[in-house]
N, C-alpha and C positions, 0 to 999 in steps of 0.2 A: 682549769676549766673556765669556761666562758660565762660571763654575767650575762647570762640571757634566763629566762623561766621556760620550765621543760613544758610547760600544758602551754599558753600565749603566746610563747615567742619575745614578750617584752626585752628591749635591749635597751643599754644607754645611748644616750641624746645628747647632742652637742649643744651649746646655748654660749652666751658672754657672760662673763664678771664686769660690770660699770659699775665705775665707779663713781665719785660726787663730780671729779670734770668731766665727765662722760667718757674715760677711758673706755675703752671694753676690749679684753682677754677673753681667749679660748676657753673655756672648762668641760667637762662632761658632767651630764646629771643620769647619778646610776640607778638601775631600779630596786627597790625595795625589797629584797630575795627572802626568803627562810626556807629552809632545811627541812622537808617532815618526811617521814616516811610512809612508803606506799605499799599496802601489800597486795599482788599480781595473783593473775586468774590460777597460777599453779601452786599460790601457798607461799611463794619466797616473797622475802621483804625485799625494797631496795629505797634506798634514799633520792629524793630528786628535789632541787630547789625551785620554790614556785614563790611568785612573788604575791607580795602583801595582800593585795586587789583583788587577786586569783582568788586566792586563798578564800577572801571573804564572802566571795560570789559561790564560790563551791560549799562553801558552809550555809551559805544562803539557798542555795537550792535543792539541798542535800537535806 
């Protein structure tokens, strides 16, 4: 499965590692996922990863 978040969309981002001579490498910065589960308009549960932010902002408004 794909590191992305099912409600946002958030995906990882590319950025550099620099280092003290100012090297700079590729890296990816991923986003912050967890796992909850959701339970659907018919009753069944299903699992979907939403990331951290999401997460707080739904708790926030909920």
């Amino acid at each position: 499965m794909s590191r992305r978040c099912a409600i946002s969309g958030k995906g990882p981002t590319t950025g550099n590692n620099v280092s003290h001579a100012k090297n700079r490498t590729k890296r990816r910065f991923l986003p912050n996922l967890r796992t909850i589960r959701v339970t659907l308009e018919d009753g069944t549960s299903r699992k979907i990863k939403v990331s951290a932010s999401t997460l707080r902002t739904m708790k926030k408004n909920s």
